[in-house]
TORLO-709790 format. One record per residue (C-alpha): residue in one letter; x, z, y; residue number from 1. Coordinates in Angstrom, 3 decimals, always signed. Each point is the difference from the previous one (the first is absolute). Layout:
BEGIN
<node mipa="a" east="X" up="Z" north="Y" sevex="NUM"/>
...
***
This chain:
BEGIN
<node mipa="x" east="-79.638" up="+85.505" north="-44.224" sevex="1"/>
<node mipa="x" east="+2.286" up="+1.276" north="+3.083" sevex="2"/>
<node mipa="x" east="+2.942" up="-0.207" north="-2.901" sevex="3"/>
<node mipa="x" east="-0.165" up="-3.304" north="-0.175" sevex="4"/>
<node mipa="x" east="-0.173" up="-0.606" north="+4.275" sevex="5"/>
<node mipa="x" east="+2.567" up="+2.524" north="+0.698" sevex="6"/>
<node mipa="x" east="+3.038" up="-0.579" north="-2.682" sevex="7"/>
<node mipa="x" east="+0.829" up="-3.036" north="+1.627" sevex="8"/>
<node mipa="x" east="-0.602" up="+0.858" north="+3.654" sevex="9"/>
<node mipa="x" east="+1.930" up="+2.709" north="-0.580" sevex="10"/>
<node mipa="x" east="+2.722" up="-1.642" north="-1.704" sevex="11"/>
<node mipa="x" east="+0.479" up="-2.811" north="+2.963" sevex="12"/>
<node mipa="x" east="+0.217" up="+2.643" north="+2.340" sevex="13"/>
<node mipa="x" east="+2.654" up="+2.101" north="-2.090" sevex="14"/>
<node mipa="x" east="+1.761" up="-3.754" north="+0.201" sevex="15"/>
<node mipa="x" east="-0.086" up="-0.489" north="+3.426" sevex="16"/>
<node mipa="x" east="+0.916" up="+3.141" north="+1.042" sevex="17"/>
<node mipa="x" east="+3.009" up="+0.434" north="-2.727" sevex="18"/>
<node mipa="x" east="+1.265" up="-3.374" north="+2.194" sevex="19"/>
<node mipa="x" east="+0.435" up="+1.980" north="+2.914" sevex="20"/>
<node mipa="x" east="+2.185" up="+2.647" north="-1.346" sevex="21"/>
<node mipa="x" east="+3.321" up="-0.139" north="+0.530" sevex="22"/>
<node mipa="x" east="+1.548" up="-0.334" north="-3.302" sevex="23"/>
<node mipa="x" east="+2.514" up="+2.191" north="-1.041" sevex="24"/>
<node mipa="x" east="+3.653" up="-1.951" north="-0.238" sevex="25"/>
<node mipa="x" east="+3.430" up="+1.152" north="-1.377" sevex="26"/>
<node mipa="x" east="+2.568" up="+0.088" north="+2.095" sevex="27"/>
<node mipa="x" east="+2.609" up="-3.062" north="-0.177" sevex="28"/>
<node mipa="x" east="+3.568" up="+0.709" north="-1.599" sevex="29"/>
<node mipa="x" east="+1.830" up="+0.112" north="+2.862" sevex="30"/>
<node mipa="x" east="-2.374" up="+2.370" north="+2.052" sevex="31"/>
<node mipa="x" east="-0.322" up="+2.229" north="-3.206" sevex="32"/>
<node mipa="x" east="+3.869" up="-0.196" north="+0.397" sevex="33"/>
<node mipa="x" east="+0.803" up="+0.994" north="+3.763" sevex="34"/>
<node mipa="x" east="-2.825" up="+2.537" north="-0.832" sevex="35"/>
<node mipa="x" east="+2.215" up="+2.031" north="-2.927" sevex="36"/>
<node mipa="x" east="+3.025" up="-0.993" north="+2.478" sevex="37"/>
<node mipa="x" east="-1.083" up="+1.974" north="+2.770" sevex="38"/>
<node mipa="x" east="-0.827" up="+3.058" north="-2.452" sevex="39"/>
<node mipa="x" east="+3.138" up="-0.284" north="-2.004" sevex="40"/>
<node mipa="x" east="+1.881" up="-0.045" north="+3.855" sevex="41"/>
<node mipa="x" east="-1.969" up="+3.100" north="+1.193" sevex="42"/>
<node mipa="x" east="+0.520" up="+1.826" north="-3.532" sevex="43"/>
<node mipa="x" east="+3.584" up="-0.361" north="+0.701" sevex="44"/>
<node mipa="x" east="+0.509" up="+0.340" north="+3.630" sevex="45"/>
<node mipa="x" east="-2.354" up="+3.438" north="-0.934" sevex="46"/>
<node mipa="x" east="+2.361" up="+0.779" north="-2.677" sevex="47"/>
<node mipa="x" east="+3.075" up="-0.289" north="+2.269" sevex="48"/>
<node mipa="x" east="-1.668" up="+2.625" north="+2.597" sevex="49"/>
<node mipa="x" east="-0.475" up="+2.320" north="-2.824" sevex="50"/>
<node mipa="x" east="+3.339" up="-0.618" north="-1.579" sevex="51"/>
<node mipa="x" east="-1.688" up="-0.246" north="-3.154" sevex="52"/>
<node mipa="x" east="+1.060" up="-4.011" north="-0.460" sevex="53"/>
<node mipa="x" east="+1.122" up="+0.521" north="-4.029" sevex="54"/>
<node mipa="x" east="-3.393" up="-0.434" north="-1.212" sevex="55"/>
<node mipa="x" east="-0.891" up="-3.172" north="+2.213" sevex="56"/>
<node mipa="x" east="+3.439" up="-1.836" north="-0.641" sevex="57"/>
<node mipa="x" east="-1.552" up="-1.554" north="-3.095" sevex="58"/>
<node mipa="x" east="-3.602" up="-1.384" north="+0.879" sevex="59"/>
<node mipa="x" east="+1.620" up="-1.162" north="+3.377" sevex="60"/>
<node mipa="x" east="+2.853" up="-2.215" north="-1.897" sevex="61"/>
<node mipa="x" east="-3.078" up="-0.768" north="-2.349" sevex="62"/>
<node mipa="x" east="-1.693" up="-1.525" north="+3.184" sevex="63"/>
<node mipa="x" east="+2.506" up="-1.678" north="+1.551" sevex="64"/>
<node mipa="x" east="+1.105" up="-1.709" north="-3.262" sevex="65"/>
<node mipa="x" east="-3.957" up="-1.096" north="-0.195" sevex="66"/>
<node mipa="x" east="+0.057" up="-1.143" north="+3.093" sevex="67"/>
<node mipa="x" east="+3.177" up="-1.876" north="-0.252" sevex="68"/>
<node mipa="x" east="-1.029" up="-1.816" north="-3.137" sevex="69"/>
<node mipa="x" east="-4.000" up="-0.621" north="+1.644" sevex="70"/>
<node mipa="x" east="+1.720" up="-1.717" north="+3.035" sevex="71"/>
<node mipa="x" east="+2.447" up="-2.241" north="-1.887" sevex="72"/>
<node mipa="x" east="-2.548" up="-0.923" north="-2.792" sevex="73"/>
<node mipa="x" east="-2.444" up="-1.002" north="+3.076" sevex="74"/>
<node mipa="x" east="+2.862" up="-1.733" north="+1.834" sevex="75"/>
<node mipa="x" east="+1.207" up="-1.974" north="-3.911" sevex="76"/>
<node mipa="x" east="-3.797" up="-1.382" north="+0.576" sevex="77"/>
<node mipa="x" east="+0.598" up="-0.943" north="+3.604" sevex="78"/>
<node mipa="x" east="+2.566" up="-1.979" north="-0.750" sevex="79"/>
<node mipa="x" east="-1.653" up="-1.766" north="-3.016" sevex="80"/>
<node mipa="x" east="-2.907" up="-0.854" north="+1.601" sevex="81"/>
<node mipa="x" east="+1.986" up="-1.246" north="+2.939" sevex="82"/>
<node mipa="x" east="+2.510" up="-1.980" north="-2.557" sevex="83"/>
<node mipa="x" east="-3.085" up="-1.527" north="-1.969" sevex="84"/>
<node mipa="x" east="-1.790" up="-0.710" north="+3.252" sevex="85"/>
<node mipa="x" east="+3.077" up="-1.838" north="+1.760" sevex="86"/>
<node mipa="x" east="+0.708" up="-2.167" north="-3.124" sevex="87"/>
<node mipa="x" east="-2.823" up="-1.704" north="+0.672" sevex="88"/>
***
């Protein structure tokens, strides 16, 4: 008998509260970018203290060429959008 009463009070209040919650996000591209950035730069600055740059030459030139192609594919779209837009 209580089964029946409490299922779906208990459900609405699972609801309710689940609202509430922040929900977890992912982080946009270009914050997930500057984040690997910034530990790329401090990897390398690091590196230089140490003199031990050999093994981070590669996974920095790896990041920059990321970042280089990121930027220009978002700034390709920029200029799309703003060529389609102005057409108009």
């Amino acid at each position: 008998m209580h089964k029946d009463t409490c299922t779906p009070m208990f459900t609405a209040a699972l609801f309710t509260i689940a609202k509430t919650w922040k929900q977890p996000r992912c982080p946009s591209r270009v914050k997930w970018i500057r984040e690997m950035w910034y530990i790329y730069t401090m990897e390398y600055y690091l590196a230089i203290k140490k003199d031990e740059i050999l093994p981070f030459v590669t996974t920095w030139m790896d990041c920059e060429d990321t970042m280089l192609n990121e930027i220009s594919q978002t700034e390709t779209v920029k200029y799309c959008m703003i060529s389609l837009i102005s057409r108009r």
